[in-house]
C-alpha positions in Angstrom: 11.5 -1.0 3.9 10.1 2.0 2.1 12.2 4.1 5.0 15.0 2.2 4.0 14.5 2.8 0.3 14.4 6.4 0.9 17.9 6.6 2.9 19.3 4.8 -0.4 18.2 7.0 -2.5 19.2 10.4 -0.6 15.3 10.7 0.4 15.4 10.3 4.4 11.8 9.2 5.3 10.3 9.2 8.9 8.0 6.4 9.7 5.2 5.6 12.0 3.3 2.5 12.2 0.0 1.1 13.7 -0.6 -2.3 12.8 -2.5 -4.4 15.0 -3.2 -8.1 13.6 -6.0 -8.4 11.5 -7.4 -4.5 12.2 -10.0 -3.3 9.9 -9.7 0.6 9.3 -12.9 0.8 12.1 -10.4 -1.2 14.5 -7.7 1.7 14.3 -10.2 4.7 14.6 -12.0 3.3 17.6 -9.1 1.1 19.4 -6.0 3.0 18.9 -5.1 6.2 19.4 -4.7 7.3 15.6 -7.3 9.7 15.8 -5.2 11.5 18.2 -2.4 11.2 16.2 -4.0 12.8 13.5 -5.0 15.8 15.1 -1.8 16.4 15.9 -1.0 16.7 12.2 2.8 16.8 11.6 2.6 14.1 8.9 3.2 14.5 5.0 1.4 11.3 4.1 -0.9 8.8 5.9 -1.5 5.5 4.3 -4.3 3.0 5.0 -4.4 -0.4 4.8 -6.9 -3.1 6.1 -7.6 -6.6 5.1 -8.4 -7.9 1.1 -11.9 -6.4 1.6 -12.8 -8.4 -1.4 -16.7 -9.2 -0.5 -19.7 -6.4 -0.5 -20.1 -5.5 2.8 -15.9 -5.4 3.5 -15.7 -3.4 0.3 -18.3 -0.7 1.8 -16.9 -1.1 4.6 -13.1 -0.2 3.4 -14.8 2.9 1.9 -17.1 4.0 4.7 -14.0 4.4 7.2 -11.6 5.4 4.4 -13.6 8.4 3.8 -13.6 9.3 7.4 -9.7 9.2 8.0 -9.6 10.7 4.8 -11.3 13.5 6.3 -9.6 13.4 9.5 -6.3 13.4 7.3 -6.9 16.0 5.4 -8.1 18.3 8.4 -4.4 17.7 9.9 -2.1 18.7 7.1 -1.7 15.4 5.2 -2.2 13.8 2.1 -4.6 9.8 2.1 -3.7 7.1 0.4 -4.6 3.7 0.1 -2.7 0.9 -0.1 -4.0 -2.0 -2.4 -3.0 -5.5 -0.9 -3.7 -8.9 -2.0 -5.8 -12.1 -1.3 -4.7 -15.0 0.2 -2.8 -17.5 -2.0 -6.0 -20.3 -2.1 -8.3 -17.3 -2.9 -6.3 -15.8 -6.1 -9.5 -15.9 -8.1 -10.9 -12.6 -6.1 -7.7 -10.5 -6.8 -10.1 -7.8 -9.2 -12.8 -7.5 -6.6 -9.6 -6.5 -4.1 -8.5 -4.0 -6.5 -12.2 -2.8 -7.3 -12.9 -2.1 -3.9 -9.5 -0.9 -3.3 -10.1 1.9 -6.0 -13.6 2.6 -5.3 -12.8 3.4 -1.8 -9.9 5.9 -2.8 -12.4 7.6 -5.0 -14.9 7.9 -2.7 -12.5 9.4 0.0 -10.3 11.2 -2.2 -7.4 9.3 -1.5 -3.8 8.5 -3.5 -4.2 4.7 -4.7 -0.8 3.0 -3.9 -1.7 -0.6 -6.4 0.6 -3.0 -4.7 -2.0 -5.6 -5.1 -2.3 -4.7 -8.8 1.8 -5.0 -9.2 1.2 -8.5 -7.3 -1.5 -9.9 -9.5 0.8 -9.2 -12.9 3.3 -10.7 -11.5 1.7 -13.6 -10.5 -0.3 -13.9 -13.5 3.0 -13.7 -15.7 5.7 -15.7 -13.1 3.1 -17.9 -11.0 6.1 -19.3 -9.2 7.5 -16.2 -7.8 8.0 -16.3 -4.5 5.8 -13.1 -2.9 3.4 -15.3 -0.3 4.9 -16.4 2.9 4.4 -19.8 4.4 0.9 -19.0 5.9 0.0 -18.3 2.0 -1.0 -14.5 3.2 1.9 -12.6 4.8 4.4 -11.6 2.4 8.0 -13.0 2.1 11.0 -10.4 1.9 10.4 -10.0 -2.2 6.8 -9.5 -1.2 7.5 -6.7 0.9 9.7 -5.3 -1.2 7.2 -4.9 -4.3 5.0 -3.4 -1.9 7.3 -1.2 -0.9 8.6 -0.1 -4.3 5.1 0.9 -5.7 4.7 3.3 -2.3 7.7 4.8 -2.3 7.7 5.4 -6.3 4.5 7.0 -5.9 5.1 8.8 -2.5 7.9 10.5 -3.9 7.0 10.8 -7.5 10.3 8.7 -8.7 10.7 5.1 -10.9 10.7 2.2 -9.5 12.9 0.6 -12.2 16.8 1.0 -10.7 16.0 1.3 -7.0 18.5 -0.1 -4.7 18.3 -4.1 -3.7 20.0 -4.2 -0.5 18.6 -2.3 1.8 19.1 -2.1 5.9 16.1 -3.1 7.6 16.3 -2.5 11.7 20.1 -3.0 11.6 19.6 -6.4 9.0 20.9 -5.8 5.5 18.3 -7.5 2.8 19.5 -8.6 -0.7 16.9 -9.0 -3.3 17.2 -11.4 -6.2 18.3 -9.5 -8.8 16.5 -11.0 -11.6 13.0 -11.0 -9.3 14.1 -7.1 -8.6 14.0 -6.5 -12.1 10.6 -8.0 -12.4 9.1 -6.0 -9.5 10.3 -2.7 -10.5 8.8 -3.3 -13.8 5.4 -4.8 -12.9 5.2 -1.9 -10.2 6.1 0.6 -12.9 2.8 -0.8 -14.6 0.7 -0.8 -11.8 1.4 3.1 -11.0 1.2 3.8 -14.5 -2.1 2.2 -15.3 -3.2 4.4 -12.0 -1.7 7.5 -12.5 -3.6 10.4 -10.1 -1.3 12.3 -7.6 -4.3 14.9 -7.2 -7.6 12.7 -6.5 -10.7 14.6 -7.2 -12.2 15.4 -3.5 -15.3 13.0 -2.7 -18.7 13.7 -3.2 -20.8 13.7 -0.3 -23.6 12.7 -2.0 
């Protein structure tokens, strides 16, 4: 979807994808072959995702192995970033310790903080009804996507979110977002990238 909301918008973006179910960032280093991929370089941005990481040891976890992609990133050409994601529906109380660790762990590795969790929780908090959880109450539905999507391609190519397109082809399948649930997204993802605005995170201390 981000792809597809760069070919609207005279941006053409290139995408690759890893995404086994339920990989931690550990998984990907030691079970795919993204480390390969990495060395290869070739890439303008890599962004990581695992899990909410919402507890302690997930949460130093997230920013143990961020740091080391970071790293690995970085050595191949590319800019890290981070995407924040989002609890499960039942466990909405721990959204702030998602986006804690989310933002500690692009601190620590000096990564771009993409806050699609933070977009989320406003608009949850100010439409509780909206429609961005999926039947399973984790995986997003197509508007859930798509307010994901809008915070990382705003902030991957410096641009608004308020005004992008709300049909966009998807794998041959043209998607139509609400228009008034559109409107909301754009502006609750505006927020979110305001309230974090680096582009140029401050390299991590080793200490």
């Amino acid at each position: 979807m981000v792809a597809a909301l760069g070919a609207r918008t005279g941006h053409p973006i290139a995408v690759e994808m890893r995404a086994p179910g339920g990989f931690a960032l550990e998984d990907h280093w030691n079970l795919t072959d993204v480390r390969d991929e990495l060395s290869r370089g070739g890439f303008d941005w890599v962004v990581m995702q695992q899990g909410p990481s919402s507890l302690p040891d997930s949460g130093e976890n997230l920013r143990e192995w961020s740091i080391v992609f970071a790293d690995a990133i970085r050595a191949g050409g590319a800019t890290p970033a981070l995407m924040t994601v989002w609890p499960e529906w039942y466990r909405r109380s721990v959204f702030d310790w998602v986006i804690g660790n989310y933002r500690r762990a692009a601190r620590a590795s000096g990564s771009v903080l993409l806050p699609a969790g933070a977009a989320w929780k406003a608009l949850l908090a100010a439409h509780p009804k909206i429609p961005l959880y999926g039947p399973d109450g984790f995986h997003p539905t197509r508007l859930g996507t798509y307010a994901a999507a809008v915070v990382v391609y705003s902030r991957l190519t410096r641009s608004s979110p308020v005004g992008l397109p709300t049909a966009l082809s998807v794998g041959g399948t043209v998607y139509v977002v609400n228009a008034r649930y559109a409107r909301l997204v754009q502006r609750a993802a505006a927020a979110a990238l305001k309230a974090e605005p680096s582009l140029s995170p401050r390299l991590p201390s080793r200490r």
